[in-house]
C-alpha positions, -999 to +999 in steps of 0.1 A: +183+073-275+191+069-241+173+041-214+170+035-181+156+010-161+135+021-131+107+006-105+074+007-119+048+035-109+012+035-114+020+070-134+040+050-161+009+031-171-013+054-168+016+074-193+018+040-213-022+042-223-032+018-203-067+032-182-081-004-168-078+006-129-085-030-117-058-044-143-033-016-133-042-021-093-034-058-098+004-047-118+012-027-086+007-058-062+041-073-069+075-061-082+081-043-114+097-023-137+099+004-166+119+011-192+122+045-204+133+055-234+143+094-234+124+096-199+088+083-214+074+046-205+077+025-231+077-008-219+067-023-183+068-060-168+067-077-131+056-105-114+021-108-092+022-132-063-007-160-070-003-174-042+025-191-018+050-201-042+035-193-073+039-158-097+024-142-127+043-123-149+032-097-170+044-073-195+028-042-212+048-026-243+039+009-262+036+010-302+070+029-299+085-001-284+072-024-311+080-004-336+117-005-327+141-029-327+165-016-303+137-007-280+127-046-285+165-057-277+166-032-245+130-050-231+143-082-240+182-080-227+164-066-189+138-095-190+163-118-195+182-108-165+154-095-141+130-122-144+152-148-126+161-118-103+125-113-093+120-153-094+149-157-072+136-129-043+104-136-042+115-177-041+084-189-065+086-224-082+066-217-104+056-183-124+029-185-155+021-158-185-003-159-203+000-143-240-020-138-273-015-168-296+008-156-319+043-168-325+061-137-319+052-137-284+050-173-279+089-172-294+098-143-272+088-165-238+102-196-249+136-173-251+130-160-217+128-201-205+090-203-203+078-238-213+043-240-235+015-255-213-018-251-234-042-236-255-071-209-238-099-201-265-117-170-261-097-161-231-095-121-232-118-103-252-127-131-281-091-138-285-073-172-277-044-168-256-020-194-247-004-200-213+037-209-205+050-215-174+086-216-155+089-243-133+119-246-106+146-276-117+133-270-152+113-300-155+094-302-194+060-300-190+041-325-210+003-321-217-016-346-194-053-346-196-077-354-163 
């Protein structure tokens, strides 16, 4: 199976399944990528400016990806070395993800050097969600309540 890396285009979601215009739109604002596997999307991820100094990162990854391991090694190896890439450019101090609360995903942005920040019930469609963040100088985030 062959892969290559390539800037993201609105086609490659679209290709990917996914058909929410607004969500799609608001992938396209900052940088990103696709992999291909054999020239079809299988996985895509980049980074949305919030505001200033401060990203979103996102990630969007096709049964066919999940389904195999070396697809899951191939996202994985380019997130690990395009994340801080992006980071770096677009000089954030801090970028956030959000993901479903599950420990598979949870485990997979802890590897990337996301630190867990809290809990969000009922965030997306009924489901709770959790939220990670990277923060510049790699300070541990402790929970602090207001």
């Amino acid at each position: 199976m062959k892969t290559e890396l390539v800037i993201l285009k609105r086609e490659h979601l679209h290709l990917m399944g996914e058909a929410d215009a607004m969500q799609n739109q608001l992938r396209m604002i900052g940088p990103g990528l696709c992999l291909l596997a054999d020239g079809e999307p299988v996985a895509a991820g980049g980074i949305m400016r919030l505001w200033d100094d401060v990203g979103k990162a996102w990630s969007v990854h096709t049964q066919r990806a999940v389904d195999s391991p070396f697809l899951m090694r191939q996202i994985h190896k380019h997130a690990k070395t395009q994340v801080p890439l992006l980071r770096q450019g677009m000089r954030l101090v801090r970028l956030e993800a959000e993901t479903p609360a599950e420990p598979k995903y949870c485990s997979w942005l802890s590897a990337l050097g996301f630190i867990f920040e809290g809990r969000m019930a009922k965030y997306r469609a009924g489901r709770d969600f959790v939220r990670f963040a990277w923060i510049a100088g790699g300070e541990k985030n402790e929970p602090s309540f207001i």
